[in-house]
Every structure is written in structure tokens, then in C-alpha cells.
N, C-alpha and C positions, 0 to 999 in steps of 0.2 A: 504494500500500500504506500505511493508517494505523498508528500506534505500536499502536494496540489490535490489527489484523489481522498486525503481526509476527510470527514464530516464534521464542520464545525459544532453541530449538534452531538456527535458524536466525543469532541475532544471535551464539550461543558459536561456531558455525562457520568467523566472518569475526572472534572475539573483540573482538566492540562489545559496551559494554552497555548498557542501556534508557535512561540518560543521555546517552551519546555519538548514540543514535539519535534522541532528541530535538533534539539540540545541530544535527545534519545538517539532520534535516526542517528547521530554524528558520532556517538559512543556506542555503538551497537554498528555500525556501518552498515547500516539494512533497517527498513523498518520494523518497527516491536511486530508482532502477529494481534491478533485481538486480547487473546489472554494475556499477551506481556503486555498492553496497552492497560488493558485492566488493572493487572497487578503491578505496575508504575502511577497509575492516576493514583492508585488507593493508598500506597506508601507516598507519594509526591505531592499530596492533599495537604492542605494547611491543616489539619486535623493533624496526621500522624509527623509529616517532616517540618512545622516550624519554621518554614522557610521564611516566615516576615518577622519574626518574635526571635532566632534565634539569635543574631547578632547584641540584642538587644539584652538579651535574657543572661548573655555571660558575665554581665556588669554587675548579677548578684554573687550575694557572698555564700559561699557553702561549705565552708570550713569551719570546725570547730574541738574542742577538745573532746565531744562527747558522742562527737559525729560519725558513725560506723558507715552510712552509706549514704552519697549527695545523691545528686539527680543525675539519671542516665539508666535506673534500675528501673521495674514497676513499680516502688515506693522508697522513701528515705527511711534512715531507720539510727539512734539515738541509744546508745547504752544510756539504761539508769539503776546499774549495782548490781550487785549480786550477781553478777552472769546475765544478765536480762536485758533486754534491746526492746525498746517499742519501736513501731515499725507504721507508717503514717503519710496516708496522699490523699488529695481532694481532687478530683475530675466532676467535668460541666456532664451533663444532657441535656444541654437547652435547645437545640432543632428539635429532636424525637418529641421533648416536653411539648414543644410549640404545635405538636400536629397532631400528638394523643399522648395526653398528659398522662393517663395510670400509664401505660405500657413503658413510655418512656420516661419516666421518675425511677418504675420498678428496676430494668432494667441496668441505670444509671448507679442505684446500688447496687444491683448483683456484678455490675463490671468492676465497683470501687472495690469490694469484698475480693473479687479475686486477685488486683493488683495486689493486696496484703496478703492474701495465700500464700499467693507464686511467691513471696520471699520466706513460706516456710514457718509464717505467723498464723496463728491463732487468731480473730478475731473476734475485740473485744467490745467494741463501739461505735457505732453508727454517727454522724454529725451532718444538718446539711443546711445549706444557706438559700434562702429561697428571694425570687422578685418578681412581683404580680402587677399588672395594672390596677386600679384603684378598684373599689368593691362597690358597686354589686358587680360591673359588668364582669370584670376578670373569674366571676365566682367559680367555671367551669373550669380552668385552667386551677384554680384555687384548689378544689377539692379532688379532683381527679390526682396533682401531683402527690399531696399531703397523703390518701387514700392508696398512692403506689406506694412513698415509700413505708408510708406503714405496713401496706400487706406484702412485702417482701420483707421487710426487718425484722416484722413480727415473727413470717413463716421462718423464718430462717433463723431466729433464735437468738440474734445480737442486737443489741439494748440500739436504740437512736435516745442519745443522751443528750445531746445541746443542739442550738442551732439558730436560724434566726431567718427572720420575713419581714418586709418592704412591699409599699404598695406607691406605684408611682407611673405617671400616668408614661414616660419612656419605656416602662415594659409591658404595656397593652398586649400588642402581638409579637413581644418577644419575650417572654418569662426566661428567667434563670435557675436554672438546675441545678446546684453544686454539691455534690455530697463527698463527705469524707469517712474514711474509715480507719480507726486506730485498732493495731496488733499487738500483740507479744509475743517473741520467742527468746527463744535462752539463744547469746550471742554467737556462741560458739557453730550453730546450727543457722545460722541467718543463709538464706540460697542466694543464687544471684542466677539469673538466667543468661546461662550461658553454654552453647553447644560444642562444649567440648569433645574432643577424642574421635578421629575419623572410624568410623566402623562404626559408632552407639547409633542405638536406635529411638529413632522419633516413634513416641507411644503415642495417640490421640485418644483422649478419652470424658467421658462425661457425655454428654447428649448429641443425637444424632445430627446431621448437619442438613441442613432445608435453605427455603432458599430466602428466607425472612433475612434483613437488615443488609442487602446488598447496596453498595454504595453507599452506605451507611456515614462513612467518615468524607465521603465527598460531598453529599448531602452537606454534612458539619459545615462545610468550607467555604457555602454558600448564604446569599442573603434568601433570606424567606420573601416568597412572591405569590403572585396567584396560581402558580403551577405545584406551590409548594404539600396541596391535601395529595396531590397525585402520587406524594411520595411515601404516600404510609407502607408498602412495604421495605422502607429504608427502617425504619422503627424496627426494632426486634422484639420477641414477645420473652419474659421470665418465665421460668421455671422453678420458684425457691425450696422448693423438697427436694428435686434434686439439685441443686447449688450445695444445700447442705449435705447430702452424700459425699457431694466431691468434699466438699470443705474435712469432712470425717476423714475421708480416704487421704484427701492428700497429707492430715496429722499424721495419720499412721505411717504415712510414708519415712518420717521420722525414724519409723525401725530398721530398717534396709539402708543401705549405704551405694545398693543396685542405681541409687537416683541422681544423675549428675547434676539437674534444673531442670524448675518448672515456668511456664511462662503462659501467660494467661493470652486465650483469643479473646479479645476485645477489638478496637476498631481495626477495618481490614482483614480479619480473621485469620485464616491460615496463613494467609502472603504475610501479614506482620509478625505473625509470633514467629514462623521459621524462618524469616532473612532478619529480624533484629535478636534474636539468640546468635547466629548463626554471625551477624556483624560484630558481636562484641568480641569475638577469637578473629582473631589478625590469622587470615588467609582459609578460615572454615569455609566449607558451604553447604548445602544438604541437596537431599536427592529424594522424590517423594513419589507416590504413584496414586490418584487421583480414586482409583477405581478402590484401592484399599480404604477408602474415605466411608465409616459408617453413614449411611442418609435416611433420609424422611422421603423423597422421591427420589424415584427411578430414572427419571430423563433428566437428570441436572447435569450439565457442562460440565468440563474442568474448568471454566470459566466462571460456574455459579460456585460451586466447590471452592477453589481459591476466594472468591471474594465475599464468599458469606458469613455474616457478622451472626449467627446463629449463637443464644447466649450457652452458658454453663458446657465449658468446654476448658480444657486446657489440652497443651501440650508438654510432655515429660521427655526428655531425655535421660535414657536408661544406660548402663555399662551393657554393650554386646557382649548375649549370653543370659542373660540374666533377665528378660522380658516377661518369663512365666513367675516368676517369683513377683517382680512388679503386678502385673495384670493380676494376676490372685486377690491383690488387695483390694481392690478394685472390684473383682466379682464377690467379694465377702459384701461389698455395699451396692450391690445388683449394680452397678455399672459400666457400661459399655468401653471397651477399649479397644484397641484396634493398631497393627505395629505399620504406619504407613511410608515408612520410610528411615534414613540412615544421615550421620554427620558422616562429611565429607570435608576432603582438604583439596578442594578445584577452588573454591572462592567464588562458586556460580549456584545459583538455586534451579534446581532442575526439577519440572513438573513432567509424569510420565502419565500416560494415560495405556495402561499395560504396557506396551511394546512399544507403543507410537508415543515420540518425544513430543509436547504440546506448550514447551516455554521452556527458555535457557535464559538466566539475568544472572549477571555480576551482583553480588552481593551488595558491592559499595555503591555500585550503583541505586539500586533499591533505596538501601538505607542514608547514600550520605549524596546520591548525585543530584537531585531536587536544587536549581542553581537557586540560591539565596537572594531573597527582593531586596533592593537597595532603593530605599523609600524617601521620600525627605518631607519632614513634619512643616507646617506650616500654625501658627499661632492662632487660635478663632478669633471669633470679634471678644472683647472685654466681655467677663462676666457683667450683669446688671452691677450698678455702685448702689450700696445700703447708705444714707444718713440717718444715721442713728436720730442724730436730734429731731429727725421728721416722724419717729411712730409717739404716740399718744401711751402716755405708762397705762398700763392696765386700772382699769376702773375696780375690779374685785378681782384680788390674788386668789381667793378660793374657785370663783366662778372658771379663772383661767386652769386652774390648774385642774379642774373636772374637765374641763375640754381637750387637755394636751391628753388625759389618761384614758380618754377614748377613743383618742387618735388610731388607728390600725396599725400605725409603726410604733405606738408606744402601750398598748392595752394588752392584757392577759393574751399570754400564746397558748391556753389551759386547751383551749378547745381544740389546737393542735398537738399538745402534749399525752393529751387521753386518746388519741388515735394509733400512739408509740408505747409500746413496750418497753419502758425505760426501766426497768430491773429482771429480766431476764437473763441468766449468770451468776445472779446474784452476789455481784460486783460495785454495784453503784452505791456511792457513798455518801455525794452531793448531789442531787435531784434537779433533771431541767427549772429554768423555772427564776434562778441566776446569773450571778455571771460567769461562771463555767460551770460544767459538771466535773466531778473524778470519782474514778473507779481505781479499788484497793487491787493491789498485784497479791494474788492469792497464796499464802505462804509463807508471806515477805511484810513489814507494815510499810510499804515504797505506794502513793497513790500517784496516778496521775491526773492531771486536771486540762480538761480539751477543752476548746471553744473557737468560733469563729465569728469574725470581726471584721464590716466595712460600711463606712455612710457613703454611699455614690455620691448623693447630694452635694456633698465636700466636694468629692473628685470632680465632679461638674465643673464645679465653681473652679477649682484650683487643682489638678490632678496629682500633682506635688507633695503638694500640704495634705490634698485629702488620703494618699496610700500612705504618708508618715502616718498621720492620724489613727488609719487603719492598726499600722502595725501598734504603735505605741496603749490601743484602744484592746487589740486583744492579748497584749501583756498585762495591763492593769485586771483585765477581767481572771487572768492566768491568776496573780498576786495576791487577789481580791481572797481566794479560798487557801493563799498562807503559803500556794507552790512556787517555785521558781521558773520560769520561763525555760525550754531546752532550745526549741528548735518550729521551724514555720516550715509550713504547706500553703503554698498561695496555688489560686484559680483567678487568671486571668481576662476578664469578660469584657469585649469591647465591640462598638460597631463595625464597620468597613473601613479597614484600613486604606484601602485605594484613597480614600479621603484624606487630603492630606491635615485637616486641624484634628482626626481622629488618629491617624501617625504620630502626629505631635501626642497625642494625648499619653499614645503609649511610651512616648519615651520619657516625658514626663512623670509618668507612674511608678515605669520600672527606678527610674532614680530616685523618686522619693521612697520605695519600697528598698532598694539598698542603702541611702543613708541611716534609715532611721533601725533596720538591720545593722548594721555597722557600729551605732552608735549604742542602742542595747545590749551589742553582743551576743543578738543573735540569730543564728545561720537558717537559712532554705533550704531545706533537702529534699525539697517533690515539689511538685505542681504541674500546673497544667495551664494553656492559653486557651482562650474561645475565641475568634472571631466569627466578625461578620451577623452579628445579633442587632439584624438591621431589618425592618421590611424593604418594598419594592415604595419607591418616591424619598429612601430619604432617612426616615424615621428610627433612627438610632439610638441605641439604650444611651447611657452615664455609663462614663467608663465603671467598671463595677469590678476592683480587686480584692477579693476575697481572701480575706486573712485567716489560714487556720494556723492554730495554735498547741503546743503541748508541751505542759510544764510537770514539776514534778515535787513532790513532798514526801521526806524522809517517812515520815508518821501520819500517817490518813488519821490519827486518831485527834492530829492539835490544827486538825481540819480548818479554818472560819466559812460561816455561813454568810448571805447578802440580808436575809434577814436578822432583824435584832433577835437576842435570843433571852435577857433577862430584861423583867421590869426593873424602874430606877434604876441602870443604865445612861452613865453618862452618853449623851450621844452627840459626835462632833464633825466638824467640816475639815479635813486635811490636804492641806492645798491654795491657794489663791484662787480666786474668781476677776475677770475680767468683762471689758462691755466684750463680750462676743457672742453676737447674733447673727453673723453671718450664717448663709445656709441651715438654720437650725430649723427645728420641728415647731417653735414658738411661732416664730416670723413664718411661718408656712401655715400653719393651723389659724395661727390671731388673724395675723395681717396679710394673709394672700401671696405671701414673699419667696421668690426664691434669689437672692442677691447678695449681694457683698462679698465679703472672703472670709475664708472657714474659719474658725477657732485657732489663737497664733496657739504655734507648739513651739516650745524650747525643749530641747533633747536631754539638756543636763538638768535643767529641774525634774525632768520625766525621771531619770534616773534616780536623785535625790528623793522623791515621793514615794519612787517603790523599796529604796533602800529602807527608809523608815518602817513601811509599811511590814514588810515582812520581818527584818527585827524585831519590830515592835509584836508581829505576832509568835516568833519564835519564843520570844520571851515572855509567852500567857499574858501581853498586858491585854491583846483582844476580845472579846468576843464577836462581832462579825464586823465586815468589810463589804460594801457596795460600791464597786465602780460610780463617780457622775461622768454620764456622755447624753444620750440623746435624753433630750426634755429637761436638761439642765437638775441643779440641786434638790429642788422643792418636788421634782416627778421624781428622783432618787433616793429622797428619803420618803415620800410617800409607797413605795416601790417596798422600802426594806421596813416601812409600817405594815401594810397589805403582805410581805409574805410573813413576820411573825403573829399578825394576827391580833396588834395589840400596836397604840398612837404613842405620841410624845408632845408634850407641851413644855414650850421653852417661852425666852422674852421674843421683844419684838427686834428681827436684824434690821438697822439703820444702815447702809453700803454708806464707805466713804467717798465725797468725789473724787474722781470722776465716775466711779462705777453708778451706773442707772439702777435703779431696783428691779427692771426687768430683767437685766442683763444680773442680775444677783442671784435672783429666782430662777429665771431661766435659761439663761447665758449657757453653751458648751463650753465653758473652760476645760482643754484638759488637765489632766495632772492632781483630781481631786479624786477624793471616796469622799463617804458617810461611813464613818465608826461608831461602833458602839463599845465600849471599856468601864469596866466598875472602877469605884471611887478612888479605893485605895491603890488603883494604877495611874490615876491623874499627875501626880509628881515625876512618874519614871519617863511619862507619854514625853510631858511639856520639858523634858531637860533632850530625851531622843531628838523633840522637833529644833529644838536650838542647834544640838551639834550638826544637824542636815540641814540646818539653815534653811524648814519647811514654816510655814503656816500654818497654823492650828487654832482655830473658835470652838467654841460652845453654844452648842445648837438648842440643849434643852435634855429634860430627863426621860429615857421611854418610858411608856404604863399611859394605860385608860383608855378608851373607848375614841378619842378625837387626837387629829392634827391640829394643834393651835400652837399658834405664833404670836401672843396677846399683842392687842389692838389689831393685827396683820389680818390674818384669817384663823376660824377656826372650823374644820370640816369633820363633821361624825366621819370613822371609818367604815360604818355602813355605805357613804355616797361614797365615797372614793373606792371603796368595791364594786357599787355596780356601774360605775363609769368605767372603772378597769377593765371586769369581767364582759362588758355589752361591747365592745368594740369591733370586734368582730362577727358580730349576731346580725 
């Protein structure tokens, strides 16, 4: 087939374009055949090769003392003691979500669940970040995702323990998917996928292969249009009973040493897992035969076979010789396996269909020949400018403050959390519901504590300041329950990059996501990018980098919670407040607003704040810790009223000028909590805040039935409940 006899409908199909198909012919010196066309669009997708994101992506930092494996594996993975590694990646599903939201949510976990398999973990918790268009309309996208990933985490037995959801009218018809998935395994045992040893045998195993989720990852790479319902069989369908066999089977794999790596088919299916195992050993290749491929139908191509994204599936690489030993384990959990092939040292993936050869690719090719977009960002127009002095103070702080707690970005996520199995394992130790959860490492008192953290709104406004904020926002939430920060998993979600103030946007992202990494100390070991979460005219999300997060505490037992936990309870503000009302949920809810620049962050007070912080809690002077970020102080301490179940009444706060009393109440400053601490720790608090050179007030005493703030406001916590609770109703 020549470049002139191509199909341009043909090249958007496999998402090459007329350069990339010239770039093939000219390394291959012959044109690809249809399957090698195939199996290059689906590795050469911005989905699977990175090609706009990767130049950009090495400016983070992934180094660290505690760092057992950066990015390049299917997950990062984090010594914390004792022998023990967690093990931790967040990936999008936001196309599939866009076009049938259960199948593709479901899915979206069962793909995250097996990046943590394949490295030989155990999976211990579910996490996922959600963005909807405003409610009512977005409500089917709403419940359909919420409803997958429940009935997949649920079936499959691992807790969905934190997470977080936005409603904004940028994700109308583009909702965002992100889910994460944390592991353990004991360090010494951590896999890496990689197709070692010419002779071993490629095992395939887990569910039969059909022809659902084809192009699947090209689909990914595209903007959604009106052609885009046409593509529901790019969606692929779950399966989570058997996920969980495989998840059983591949634990037990643990007993044999028959296993060299595992590697998960996710997007691209067979063409990815076998040329990126197969890329990681300098000069491997593998050799495979099409027809040895278990299926669901009879007439399927080498064609459909190679590029079907069919879920619960992996690939093993076995020591030659030793297949029936493998396979055994496998049929003990009724699972299908099947030997379809072998590592080789040619450096070529060779697809056979019996006898007849039906695709020969250069390995490097596949994996690393995808020429790289050389983009150039261009600056949009100025965010809107906020003058402060032009909004009107709030006429009744109580009345505002029932309205911020209704808000859909700030109200009870209860109605999503009852739909999640959040102690299944019987691990969870801190309950969704705060600012992280953690779960106890069973054996050991080591917890860890996960969450994930991004206000788009910020990145809007300023893409810079708003992924520092991100990052700085799920460290504090990390802090909040007493753990220390380890290591991040970002998901990066943006429109079309072809746009060049959307390019800008990304480079601006990625550099505020590495300073303020940098600056914390600490490292990225996974993630993943999303483009093109744009429709047809235009209408592109906020850039949206999702921060996941996982920290860790010697003793799950000196635990702190977000709610207060004793009456009379000093209860205080740790931190400075400033006017900042840029992009906040105030100024969007009061006054219509979305303008100005996000909340300033300083990186060394950030650090000062958390150093206190967790001192102060190691050293029992706490009883619980609440992140302030969205809805500013007054929604965060009504926050950690509502979750103990009981008010606080203090004097009236006066702000000094320049600060506004909105910007007091509601203001994002970061670098704050709401503590709660008994009396006779007041002396050690206030000498700790001096050597950190922090801030520290007095807010008032918890106990009794109201939030009052005498002369200020005083609200029964009956209304600020059902303000909370109805937000979502």
C-alpha cells in the first residue's frame, strides 16, 4: 500500500497521521501490511506513546530515598519498613466514561487493579477523582460512573477509600475518570515486566479474547464528536469475578519462581503488553501465533486479536519448561491459559497466524519510534482580574456559609460513599469522608494514608500556581491524619493540545507540579496523561492534574482524625489567612465569579506548617487535624463540627487590615488546618508555633449543639447538616 493509495479515513482510524505514515514506510522500507498498521497506530497513539507529554514529562523529579521503582513500570512502588513496598498508579477512563459511563468507570478500575498486580502486589485500595458537568443535567454520567466503580470494587473485594468530585460546567461532555489503586508487596518480591531469557514462554491467561475495546487507546487520543456514540465498541465490558481469580492466581504465583513477569493487557492489548515487556531487555523480541489466542468468536482476524483491549487478561512470562507447573495455578482458579508464544533475541515482534507470517515490527520501533510533537505553547488571553474592593462583605456569615455547604463541590460525598465498600479487608482505619483515608499494613502497626488532590478552577486561572497548589493541597491532606508524605501519582487531564494556549497550559502544569515536588521532597513515581478531553467546536475541560498521594505512619494507632474528637477541646486556626479569593468556591457560589489568581502559595511556609503539624502530632499534643482549602476556614471547621457530631463556640474573629472578613471566613489561604488539642497541651503547641515561626489563634472550645462565633453567626448543627447532606439530592 503506497502513502498516495492510503485512506485518510483509514490513517484517523489507527490515529497516524500522513507524517507518522511516512516516518513507518521509511523504517520498515515497505509499507506496514494492515495488521502492522494496526499494531503501530495503537502503540503510536497518544494514549500509549506520549508523544506530546513526553519531552515534557522528564522535567519531573522521581528520585528519592525511599523510591524502589519511578515511572517506566505499570506502577511506582515506595519501601515503607519492614520489607514492605506499596506499590501505586492513577490512570484516566474519561473517553469510554464519556460514551457509557458504568462500562467504562468499571473497566477503568479493573485496568488500574491490574497495573498493581503485574508488579506482584496485592491490592489494597481503591481511590478515584471524579469531574461532572453541573447537576441535574450531568446526572447520567453522575450515576452510571459512581455505580461502575462501585460494582466493580465492590465485586472484586478492595475497599474505594478516598477520592473526590467536581461539578463544572467545562466537563459537561467531557467527565473525568481517574482512578487509583494502592498495593503491597514485600520488597524483595516487587516484579517488573520484563521478557527476559530467549526460549521462555509467553502464557496468556485470564479471559477469553472478543472483539470489544478495539481501538480503544486511539479512540483515547481523540476529541469526542458527533461520531463519537458510534464508538461504543471501543468501551470494553468488566468482568470482576473473574479479575478477582486472576488477582488470587497471580498471588499465588508468589510460590513458583517458574514466573519471570507479568504484565497487564490494558490499552492496545496484546501489541502492548508483548513489545513493551519485550522493549524493556535491550535486543528481546517475541514470537507469537494468533490462532493459539483463547476467543469468544471464531472469525476474529489477527488483526482483531492483536488489537483487542478485551478486559481481565494478563500476560506471564514463564522459564521454558516449566508452563505446566504455571498453568496448574491457574486451573486450580478455573482459569483459562493458553502458551501462545516465546521470548526471542531478533528484536522484532512476530505475529504468526499458524504457518503464515501476518506482521514482523522492530521492537523499538513499536515502543520508542512514534516521532515526538515538538509543540510550542502560546499564553491565552489574561484570566478575568478580581477587585476585591468591588464585592459587597457578606450581609449574614451564617446564611453564606449554609450556601457554600450545599454547594456540590463542597456538600456531603455520603451518598457516594454508601455506594463503596470502604472496609472490605478489613484494613481501613481512617474512613472516606476526610482528608485522606489509611489503611493498617496487616502484621506491622506501618498505616498508610492515600488521597487525591486538584482544584482545576486554580489551574484555569493560573496552571502554575494551581498544580503547586494541587501538590502542596494533597500533602496537607496526607499530614492532616499524622502521616508523612512518600511519594505522588499524578493523572494528567487536558484538552487538545494542537491548541497552542492548551500546550502552554501543559507546560505550565508540569513545572508547577515539579517545583513544588522539589520543594516538598517529594518524588512521582507513576502517572499517566489524558489528552484531548475536548468536544467537536472547541469546548475544552481546565487543565485538571490530579494529584494522588501516599504517605505513611509508623503507628496507625496515634492516627489524627478531620473531625474533632473531645468536647472542650481547644480548637485552633494554624497558619495565616490572607485576602485570597481568587478562583474560590465563595466568589463562584456568592458572586457569580470565576476570576482573579488563585490563593499565593509560599513553599517554605508550606513546609514550616507541616513540620509543626506532624510534631506536634507525634508528640500526642493533637487530637484531630483538618486540612483549610476549598470553602475557606469557616466550611472547614464547620466540616470537622459535622463529622464529630458535636459545635464549638468561640469569641467573635475581628481580621486585621488588610485582610476583609470574607477573605477570613472564606478566603483559600493555603498552609492552614483546624486543630483540635486539650488544654494542658496549649503551652507545648504555642512554644512548637514560635520555633516554626507559624501562626497560631484561638478559635473557641468544641461541645454543644451550634457553631457560634458570638455577635458573628450562630448556626444549630442541625442546619449545617442538612445543607451539607442535601447537596447532592
Amino acid at each position: 500500500m503506497s502513502l498516495k493509495q492510503i485512506d485518510e479515513r483509514r490513517l484517523r482510524e489507527v490515529a497516524l497521521t500522513p507524517d507518522e505514515y511516512r516516518v513507518i514506510v521509511q523504517a520498515l522500507k515497505r509499507p506496514p501490511n494492515d495488521v502492522e498498521l494496526g499494531m503501530l497506530g495503537v502503540l503510536w497513539s497518544e494514549h500509549c506513546s506520549y508523544k506530546t507529554s513526553k519531552e515534557l514529562l522528564r522535567k519531573l523529579p522521581s528520585t528519592g530515598p525511599a523510591v524502589l521503582q519511578g515511572p517506566g513500570e505499570n506502577a511506582g512502588a515506595v519501601s515503607i519498613g519492614g520489607g514492605w513496598a506499596a506499590v501505586f498508579k492513577i490512570e484516566s477512563h474519561n473517553h469510554p466514561s464519556a460514551i457509557e459511563p458504568y462500562q467504562g468507570a468499571a473497566t477503568g478500575v479493573g485496568g488500574i487493579l491490574r497495573d498493581v498486580i503485574a508488579m506482584g502486589a496485592r491490592p489494597i485500595a481503591l481511590l478515584d477523582s471524579l469531574r461532572f458537568g453541573p447537576l441535574p443535567a450531568s446526572r447520567r454520567h453522575f450515576e452510571g460512573v459512581v455505580a461502575g466503580i462501585g460494582g466493580y470494587g465492590n465485586c472484586i473485594g478492595v475497599p474505594t477509600v478516598a477520592g473526590e468530585g467536581y461539578f463544572e460546567d467545562c466537563y459537561a461532555n467531557n467527565p473525568l475518570v481517574n482512578a487509583m489503586c494502592v498495593g503491597l508487596v514485600r520488597a524483595d518480591q516487587l516484579m517488573r515486566a520484563r521478557a527476559e531469557g530467549a526460549g521462555n514462554r509467553l502464557l496468556l491467561v485470564g479471559a477469553d479474547t472478543g472483539r470489544d475495546g478495539i481501538h480503544g487507546a486511539s479512540f483515547a487520543s481523540l476529541e469526542l464528536d458527533e461520531d463519537s456514540a458510534s464508538r461504543r465498541p471501543a468501551v470494553q465490558v468488566g468482568n470482576p469475578f473473574l479479575e478477582k481469580c486472576l488477582l488470587e492466581a497471580c498471588m499465588d504465583l508468589t510460590r513458583t519462581d517458574a514466573v519471570v513477569a507479568i504484565q497487564d493487557l490494558g490499552a492496545a492489548g496484546l501489541t502492548s503488553s508483548v513489545a513493551e515487556c519485550a522493549g524493556r531487555v535491550a535486543g528481546a523480541g517475541a514470537r507469537i501465533d494468533v490462532l493459539r489466542v483463547p476467543r469468544r468468536e471464531r472469525s476474529m482476524s489477527p488483526y482483531d486479536v492483536m488489537l483487542s483491549e478485551s478486559q481481565e487478561r494478563m500476560l506471564v512470562v514463564v522459564r521454558r519448561g516449566r508452563e505446566r507447573e504455571v498453568q496448574r495455578i491457574f486451573e486450580e482458579w478455573d482459569l483459562t491459559s493458553a502458551v501462545i508464544g516465546e521470548v526471542t533475541d531478533d528484536g522484532a515482534v512476530t505475529v504468526m497466524e499458524g504457518e503464515d507470517e501476518v506482521a514482523r515490527l522492530p521492537v523499538k520501533l513499536l515502543t520508542e519510534g512514534a516521532p515526538l510533537r515538538r509543540l510550542t505553547g502560546v499564553p491565552p488571553e489574561p484570566a478575568p482580574i478580581l477587585v476585591i474592593d468591588s464585592l459587597p462583605p457578606p450581609a449574614d456569615l451564617g446564611a453564606t456559609l449554609l450556601q457554600l455547604l450545599a454547594s456540590p463541590n463542597l456538600c456531603s460525598r455520603m451518598p457516594v460513599i454508601r455506594r463503596y465498600d470502604h472496609m472490605v479487608g478489613d484494613s481501613t482505619v481512617i474512613e472516606p469522608g476526610g482528608d485522606a483515608a489509611m489503611l493498617r499494613v496487616k502484621g506491622t502497626r506501618v498505616g498508610l494514608a492515600v488521597t487525591t488532590a486538584c482544584n482545576s478552577r486554580y489551574c484555569e486561572l493560573d496552571p502554575n500556581l494551581g498544580a503547586q497548589l494541587a501538590v502542596a493541597e494533597a500533602a496537607r491532606n496526607i499530614i492532616a491524619t499524622g502521616a508523612q508524605p512518600l511519594a505522588v501519582t499524578d493523572c494528567l487531564n487536558f484538552a487538545n493540545p494542537d491548541r497552542p494556549e492548551v500546550y502552554w497550559q501543559m507546560e505550565e502544569t508540569v513545572a508547577g507540579l515539579a517545583q513544588a515536588c522539589r520543594a516538598l521532597e517529594i518524588p512521582i513515581v507513576s502517572g499517566n496523561v489524558s489528552l484531548y478531553n475536548e468536544s467537536s467546536g472547541g469546548a475544552g475541560i481546565y487543565p485538571t492534574p490530579v494529584v494522588g498521594m501516599v504517605g505513611q505512619i509508623d503507628d496507625y494507632a496515634e492516627r489524627l482524625h478531620a473531625g474533632f474528637r473531645h468536647e472542650c477541646d481547644f480548637v485552633l486556626l494554624i497558619g495565616s489567612s490572607h485576602n485570597d479569593l481568587g478562583g474560590t468556591e465563595y466568589l463562584k457560589v456568592v458572586h457569580g465569579k470565576v476570576a482573579g489568581r488563585p490563593p499565593a502559595l509560599d513553599l517554605v511556609r508550606e513546609r514550616a506548617v507541616s513540620r509543626l503539624i506532624l510534631t506536634a502530632a507525634h508528640a500526642g499534643l493533637l487530637r484531630s487535624a483538618h486540612d483549610c482549602s476549598d470553602g475557606g476556614m469557616l466550611v472547614a471547621l464547620a466540616e470537622a463540627c459535622l463529622l464529630a457530631g458535636f459545635g464549638m463556640r468561640g469569641p467573635a474573629l475581628e481580621p486585621e487590615p488588610p485582610l476583609r472578613l470574607d477573605a477570613a471566613f472564606f478566603g483559600e489561604s493555603p498552609s492552614r488546618f483546624i486543630v483540635s488539642a486539650p488544654s494542658r497541651a496549649m503551652p507545648e503547641l504555642q512554644s512548637l508555633a514560635r520555633r516554626h515561626h507559624v501562626e497560631i489563634a484561638l478559635l473557641g472550645l468544641a461541645g454543644g449543639d451550634v457553631l457560634e462565633l458570638e455577635g458573628q453567626l450562630r448556626v444549630p448543627l442541625s442546619d449545617l447538616r442538612q445543607a451539607w447532606e442535601g447537596g447532592l439530592a
